[in-house]
C-alpha positions as CSV (number, residue, x, y, z in Angstrom):
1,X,12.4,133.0,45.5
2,X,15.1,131.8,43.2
3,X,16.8,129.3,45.1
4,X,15.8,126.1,45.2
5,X,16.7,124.3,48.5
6,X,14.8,120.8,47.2
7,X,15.9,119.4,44.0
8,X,14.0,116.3,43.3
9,X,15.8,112.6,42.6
10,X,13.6,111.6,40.6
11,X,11.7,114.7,39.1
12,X,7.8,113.7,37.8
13,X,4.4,115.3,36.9
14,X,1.6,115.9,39.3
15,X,-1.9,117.2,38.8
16,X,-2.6,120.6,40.1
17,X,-4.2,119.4,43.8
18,X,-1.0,117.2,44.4
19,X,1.0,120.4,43.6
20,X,-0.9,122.4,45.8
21,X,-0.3,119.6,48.6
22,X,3.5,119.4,48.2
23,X,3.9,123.0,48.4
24,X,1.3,123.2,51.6
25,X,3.6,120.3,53.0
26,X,6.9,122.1,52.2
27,X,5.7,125.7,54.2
28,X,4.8,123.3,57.1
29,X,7.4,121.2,57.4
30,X,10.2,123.9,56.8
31,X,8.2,126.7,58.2
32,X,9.3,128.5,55.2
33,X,7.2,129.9,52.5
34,X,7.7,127.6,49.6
35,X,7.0,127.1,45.7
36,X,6.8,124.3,43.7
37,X,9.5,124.6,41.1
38,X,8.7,123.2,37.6
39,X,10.5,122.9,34.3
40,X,9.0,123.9,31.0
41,X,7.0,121.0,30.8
42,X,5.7,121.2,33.9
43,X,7.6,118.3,35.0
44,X,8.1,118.7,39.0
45,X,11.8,119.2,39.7
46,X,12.1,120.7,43.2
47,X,10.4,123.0,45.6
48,X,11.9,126.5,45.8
49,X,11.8,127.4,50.0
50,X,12.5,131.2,50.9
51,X,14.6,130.4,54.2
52,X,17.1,133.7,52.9
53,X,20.6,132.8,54.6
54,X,19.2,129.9,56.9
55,X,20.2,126.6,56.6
56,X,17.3,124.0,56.0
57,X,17.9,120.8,57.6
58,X,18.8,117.7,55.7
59,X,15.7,115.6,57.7
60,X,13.5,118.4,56.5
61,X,14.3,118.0,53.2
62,X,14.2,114.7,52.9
63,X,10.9,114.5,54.5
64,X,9.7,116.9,51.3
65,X,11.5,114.5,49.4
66,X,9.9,111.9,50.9
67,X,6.4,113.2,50.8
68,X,7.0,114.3,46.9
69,X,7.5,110.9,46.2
70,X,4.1,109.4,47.9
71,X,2.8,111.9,46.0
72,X,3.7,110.3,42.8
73,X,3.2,106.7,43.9
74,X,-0.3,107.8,44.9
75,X,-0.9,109.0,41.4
76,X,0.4,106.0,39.7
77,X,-1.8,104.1,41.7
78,X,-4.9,105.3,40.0
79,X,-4.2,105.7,36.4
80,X,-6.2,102.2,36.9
81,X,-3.2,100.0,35.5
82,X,-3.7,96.1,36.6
């Protein structure tokens, strides 16, 4: 898979078990196999979905989008900051 039909806003860091959930949530929700796509500093930019020549819907990819980003709230939340 070299496309990458997700491109994250706002691109962030997640621990590995947040990764593995965003990329889980991507197959589902696309029905797609999907990859998390990371740059080289393994900052989160987008998931990569292998949907070939079909189009992905924009709800579907803004639900990814969506779910990405409760990702990295949820993180934020517990680094403990008051």
């Amino acid at each position: 898979m070299s496309e990458v039909r997700v491109r994250f806003k706002k691109p962030a860091k997640l621990g590995q078990d947040a990764a593995l959930a965003l990329e889980d949530y991507a197959r589902a929700a696309s029905t797609f196999d999907a990859v998390v796509v990371m740059d080289s500093h393994h900052v989160v930019t987008g998931v990569s979905l292998a949907a070939g020549k079909k189009e992905v819907p924009v709800a579907v990819t803004e639900d990814i989008e969506r779910f990405f980003d409760s990702l990295v709230s949820d993180a934020a939340d517990k680094l403990g900051w008051s």
